[in-house]
N, C-alpha and C positions, 0 to 999 in steps of 0.2 A: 595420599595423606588426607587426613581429616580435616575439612574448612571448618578450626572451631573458632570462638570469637577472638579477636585480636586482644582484649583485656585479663584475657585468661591463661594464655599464654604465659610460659612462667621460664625459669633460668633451666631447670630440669629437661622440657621440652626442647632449649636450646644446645645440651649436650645430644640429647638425643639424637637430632637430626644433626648435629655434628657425624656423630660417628657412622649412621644412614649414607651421609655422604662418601667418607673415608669409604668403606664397604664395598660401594656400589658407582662410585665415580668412574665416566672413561676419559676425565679433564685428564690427570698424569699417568704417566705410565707407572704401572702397577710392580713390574721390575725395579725400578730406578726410583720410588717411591718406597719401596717393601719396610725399611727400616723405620722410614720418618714415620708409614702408617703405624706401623707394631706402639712407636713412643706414644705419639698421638691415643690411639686409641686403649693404649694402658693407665694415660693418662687419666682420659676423659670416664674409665671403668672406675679408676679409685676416686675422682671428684662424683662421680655420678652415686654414690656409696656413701660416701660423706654428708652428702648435700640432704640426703634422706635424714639426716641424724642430729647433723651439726646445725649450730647459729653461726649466724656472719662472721662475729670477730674469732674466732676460735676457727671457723676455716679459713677465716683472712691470714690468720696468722699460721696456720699449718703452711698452706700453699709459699705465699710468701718467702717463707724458711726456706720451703723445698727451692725454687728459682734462684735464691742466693745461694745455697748450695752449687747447685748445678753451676751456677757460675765460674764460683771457686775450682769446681771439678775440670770444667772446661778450660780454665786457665791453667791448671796442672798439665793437662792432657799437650797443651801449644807449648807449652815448655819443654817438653820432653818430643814434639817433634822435628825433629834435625835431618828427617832424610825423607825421600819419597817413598820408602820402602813401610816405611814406619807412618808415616801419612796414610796409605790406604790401609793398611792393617789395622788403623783406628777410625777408620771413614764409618764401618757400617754402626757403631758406638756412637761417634758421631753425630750421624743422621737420625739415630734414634732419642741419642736425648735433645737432641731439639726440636723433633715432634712432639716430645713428652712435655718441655719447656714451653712451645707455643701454643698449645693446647688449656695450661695452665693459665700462662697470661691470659688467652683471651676471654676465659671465666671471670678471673680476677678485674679484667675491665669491665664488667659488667656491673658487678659488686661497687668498682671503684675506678673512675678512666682512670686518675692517677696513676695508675700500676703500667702505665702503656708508657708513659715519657718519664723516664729516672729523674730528672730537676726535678718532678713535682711531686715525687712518690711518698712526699709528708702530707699531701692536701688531704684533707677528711671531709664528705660530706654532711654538711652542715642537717638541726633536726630530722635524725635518721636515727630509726631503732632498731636495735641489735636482735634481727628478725630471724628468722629458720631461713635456711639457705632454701629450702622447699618450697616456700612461699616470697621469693620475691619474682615480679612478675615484670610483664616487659613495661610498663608504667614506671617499676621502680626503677628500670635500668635507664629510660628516656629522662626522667624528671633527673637522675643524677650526672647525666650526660649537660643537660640543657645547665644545673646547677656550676659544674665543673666548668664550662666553656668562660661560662658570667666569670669567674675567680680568675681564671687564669688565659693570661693572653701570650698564647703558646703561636699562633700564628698571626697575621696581621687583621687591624680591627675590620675591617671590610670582610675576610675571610671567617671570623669567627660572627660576625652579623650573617651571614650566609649558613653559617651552620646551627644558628638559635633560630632561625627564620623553621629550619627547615625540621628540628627534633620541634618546633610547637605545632607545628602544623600536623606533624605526625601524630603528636601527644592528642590533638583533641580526634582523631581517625580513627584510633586505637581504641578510645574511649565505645564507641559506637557501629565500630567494621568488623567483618568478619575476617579472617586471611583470604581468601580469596580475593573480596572487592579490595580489601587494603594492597595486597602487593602485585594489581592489577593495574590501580591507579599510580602509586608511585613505580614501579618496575617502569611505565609508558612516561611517566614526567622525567624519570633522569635518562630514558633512552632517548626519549624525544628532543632534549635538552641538549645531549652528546652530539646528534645529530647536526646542530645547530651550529655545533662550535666546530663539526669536523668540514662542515660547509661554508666556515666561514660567516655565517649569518649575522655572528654578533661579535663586535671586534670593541666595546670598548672595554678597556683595560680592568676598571673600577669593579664594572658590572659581572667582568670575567670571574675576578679573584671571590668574588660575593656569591656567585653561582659554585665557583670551589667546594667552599663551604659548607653551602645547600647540598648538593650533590653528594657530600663526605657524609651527612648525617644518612641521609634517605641509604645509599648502599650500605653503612654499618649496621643498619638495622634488617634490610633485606637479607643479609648476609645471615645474620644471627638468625631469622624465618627459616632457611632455606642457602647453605653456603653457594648451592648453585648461580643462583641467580647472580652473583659478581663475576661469573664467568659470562654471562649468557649475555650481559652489558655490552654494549661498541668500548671502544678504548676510554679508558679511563679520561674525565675531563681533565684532574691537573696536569695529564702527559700533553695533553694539547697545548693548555694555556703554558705550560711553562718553554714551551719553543716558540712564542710569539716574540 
């Protein structure tokens, strides 16, 4: 892939290498996966379509509709299963709309974290213009990340100081890095960081749940780069700290 600069990067690029990954992953197995890729990446064709064409609120609101749908559907679907016969006759449906479903979301958090935690799915971010989905870039999606965290204290204040610490430190890298040097230096600080806690190195409490946090932003963003690289991480920090 192309080391182009990290401010140029845009939401477009992030479907993209979505679906690069679905493609060409040997993370899941390709049998036992077949459905959820099929949703997934029918999903990410008709957002990638849109996003050419559409502004913000008008995709916000298509997507949106689609997901509470799918909702409804899916509670239709558990209503009417009453046997195991009828369970897997609906499994490969199933698994496809909730590739299709998860795919969406995680566009839609881009646009808006909100859309990730239901309590808060009324927050709007604050001076923000109703831009071409083509043009917002990974700036936009940091600055509304770092805006949404400030508003809403979704997890404890230590762990959301650990996660504003970690989207501003990004925000000024981004400005100035290329991908490359950017997801060279943070990939090695939250591996490095894992390291630390799986050693044991750093046991106090406070510090733990503040590095959470930190950690949460820097992989959301790797992630969105590159899906791989959340595989490619040691285990996850908050599975550590939460058996302490």
């Amino acid at each position: 892939m192309l080391s182009k600069k990290m401010k140029q990067f845009t939401i477009v690029d992030i479907i993209e290498r979505q679906m690069q990954f679905i493609k060409s992953n040997t993370v899941f197995d390709k049998i036992d996966f077949k459905h959820n890729d099929e949703g997934e990446l029918l999903a990410y064709n008709e957002m990638l379509q849109d996003i050419k064409i559409m502004n913000e609120d008008d995709f916000k609101n298509k997507y949106i509709k689609i997901i509470d749908d799918i909702e409804a559907h899916c509670e239709k679907i558990n209503e009417q299963v009453n046997s195991i016969e009828i369970l897997n006759k609906n499994k490969n449906e199933v698994d496809k709309i909730c590739g299709y479903n998860n795919a969406i979301v995680l566009i839609l958090r881009c646009i808006n974290p909100s859309v990730y935690y239901t309590e808060y799915r009324n927050w709007m971010p604050t001076n923000t213009i109703n831009k071409k989905m083509k043009d917002i870039t990974m700036i936009d999606i940091i600055e509304r990340q770092i805006q949404f965290v400030k508003d809403n204290i979704i997890f404890d204040k230590l762990y959301n100081t650990g996660e504003q610490l970690g989207y501003k430190e990004i925000l000024k890298d981004i400005k100035i890095m290329n991908e490359d040097d950017f997801v060279n230096k943070y990939f090695n600080i939250v591996k490095n960081l894992r390291i630390k806690f799986n050693n044991e190195d750093i046991l106090n409490q406070d510090y733990a749940e503040k590095m959470c946090g930190y950690d949460e932003s820097i992989e959301l963003i790797l992630k969105y780069i590159d899906p791989m690289y959340g595989h490619d991480l040691p285990m996850c920090l908050y599975e550590i700290t939460s058996n302490t």
